[in-house]
C-alpha positions as CSV (number, residue, x, y, z in Angstrom):
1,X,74.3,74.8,6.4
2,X,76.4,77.8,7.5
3,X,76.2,79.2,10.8
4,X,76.6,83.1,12.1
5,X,77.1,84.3,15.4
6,X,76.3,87.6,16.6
7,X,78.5,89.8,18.5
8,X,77.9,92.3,20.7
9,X,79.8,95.6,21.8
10,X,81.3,94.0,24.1
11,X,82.7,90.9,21.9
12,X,80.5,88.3,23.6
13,X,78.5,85.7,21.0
14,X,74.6,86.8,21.7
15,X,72.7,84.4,19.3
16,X,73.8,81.8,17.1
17,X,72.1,81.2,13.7
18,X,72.0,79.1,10.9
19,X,72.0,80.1,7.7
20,X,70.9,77.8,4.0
21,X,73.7,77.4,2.0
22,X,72.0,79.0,-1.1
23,X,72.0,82.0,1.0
24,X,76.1,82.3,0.2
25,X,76.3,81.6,-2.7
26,X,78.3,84.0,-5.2
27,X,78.2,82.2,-8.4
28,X,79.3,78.6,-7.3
29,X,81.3,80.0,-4.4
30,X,80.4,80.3,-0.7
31,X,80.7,83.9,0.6
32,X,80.7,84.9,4.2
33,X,79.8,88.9,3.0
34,X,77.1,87.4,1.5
35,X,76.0,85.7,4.5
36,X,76.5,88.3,6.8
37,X,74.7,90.7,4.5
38,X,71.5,87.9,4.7
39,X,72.0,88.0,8.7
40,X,71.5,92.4,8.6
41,X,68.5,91.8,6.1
42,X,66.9,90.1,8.9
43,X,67.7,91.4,11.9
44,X,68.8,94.0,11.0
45,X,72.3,95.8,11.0
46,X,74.4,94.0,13.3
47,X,77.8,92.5,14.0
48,X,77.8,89.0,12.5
49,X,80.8,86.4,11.8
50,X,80.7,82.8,10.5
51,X,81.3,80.5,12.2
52,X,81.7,76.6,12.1
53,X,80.1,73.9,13.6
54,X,83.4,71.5,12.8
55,X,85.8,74.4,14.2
56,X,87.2,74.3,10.8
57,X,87.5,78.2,10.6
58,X,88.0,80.4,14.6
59,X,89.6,77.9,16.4
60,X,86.0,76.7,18.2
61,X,82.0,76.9,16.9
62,X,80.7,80.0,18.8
63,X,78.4,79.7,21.6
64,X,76.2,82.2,23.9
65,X,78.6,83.8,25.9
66,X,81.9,83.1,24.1
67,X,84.5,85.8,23.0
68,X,85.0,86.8,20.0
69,X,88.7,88.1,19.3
70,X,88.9,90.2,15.9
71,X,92.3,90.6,16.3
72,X,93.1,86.5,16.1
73,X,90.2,85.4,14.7
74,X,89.0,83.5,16.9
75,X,86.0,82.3,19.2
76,X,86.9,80.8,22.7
77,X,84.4,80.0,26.0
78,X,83.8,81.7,29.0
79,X,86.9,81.6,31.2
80,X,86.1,78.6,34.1
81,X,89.0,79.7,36.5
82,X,90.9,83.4,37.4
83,X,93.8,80.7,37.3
84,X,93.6,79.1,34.0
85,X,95.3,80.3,30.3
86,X,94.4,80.1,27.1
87,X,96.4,78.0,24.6
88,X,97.2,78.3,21.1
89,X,94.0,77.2,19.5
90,X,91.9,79.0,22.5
91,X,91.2,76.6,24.9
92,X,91.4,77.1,28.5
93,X,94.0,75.2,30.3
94,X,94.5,74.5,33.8
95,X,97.9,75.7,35.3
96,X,98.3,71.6,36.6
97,X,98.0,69.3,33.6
98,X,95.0,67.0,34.2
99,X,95.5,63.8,35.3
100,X,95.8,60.8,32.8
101,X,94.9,58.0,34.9
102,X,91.6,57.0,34.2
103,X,90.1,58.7,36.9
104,X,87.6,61.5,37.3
105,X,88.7,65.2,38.5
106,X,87.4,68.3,39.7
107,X,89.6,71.6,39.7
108,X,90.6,73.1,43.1
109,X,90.9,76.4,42.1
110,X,92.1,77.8,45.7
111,X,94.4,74.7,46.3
112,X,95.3,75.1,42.5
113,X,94.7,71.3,41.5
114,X,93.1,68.5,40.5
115,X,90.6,66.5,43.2
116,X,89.5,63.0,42.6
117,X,86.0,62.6,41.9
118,X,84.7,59.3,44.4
119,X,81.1,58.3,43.9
């Protein structure tokens, strides 16, 4: 199964869909045209781009309210803090490395860390 996200003017992942394999296929090969072109017979024309559910193409599988950036090809989520970046393969990072003790953390964005989670 293949799955297809659609985009909106804005670049923000509206639906995600799956798509049957059969519906790719160009002789024995996969083809996203041809999947995108399956999408627009349904529902109509619309801005539609594969993605994967194993992040093996766009960095991450598109959600509901994810970016899509043309210009890298790439899908990333919903930024959690003003204070955090994106990295290489479009995740968000904190500016303070999370802890690696063990423990449990919330982020502190207006102290700028990490706060122990206690139960």
């Amino acid at each position: 199964m293949a799955h297809f996200a659609e985009i909106n003017e804005d670049n923000i992942v509206t639906q995600v869909i799956v798509v049957h394999n059969n519906e790719l296929l160009n002789g024995a090969e996969e083809s996203e045209e041809k999947g995108i072109n399956f999408c627009e017979s349904i529902f109509g024309h619309r801005n539609w781009v594969q993605t994967s559910y194993n992040s093996n193409i766009r960095y991450n599988f598109a959600g509901i309210g994810f970016t899509w950036d043309p210009d890298n090809n790439a899908f990333y989520t919903p930024k959690p803090y003003p204070s955090w970046s994106l990295d290489g393969d479009f995740i968000w990072q904190a500016p303070v490395e999370y802890p690696d003790d063990g423990e449990r953390y919330t982020w502190d964005e207006d102290n700028q860390e990490w706060d122990l989670i206690t139960e």
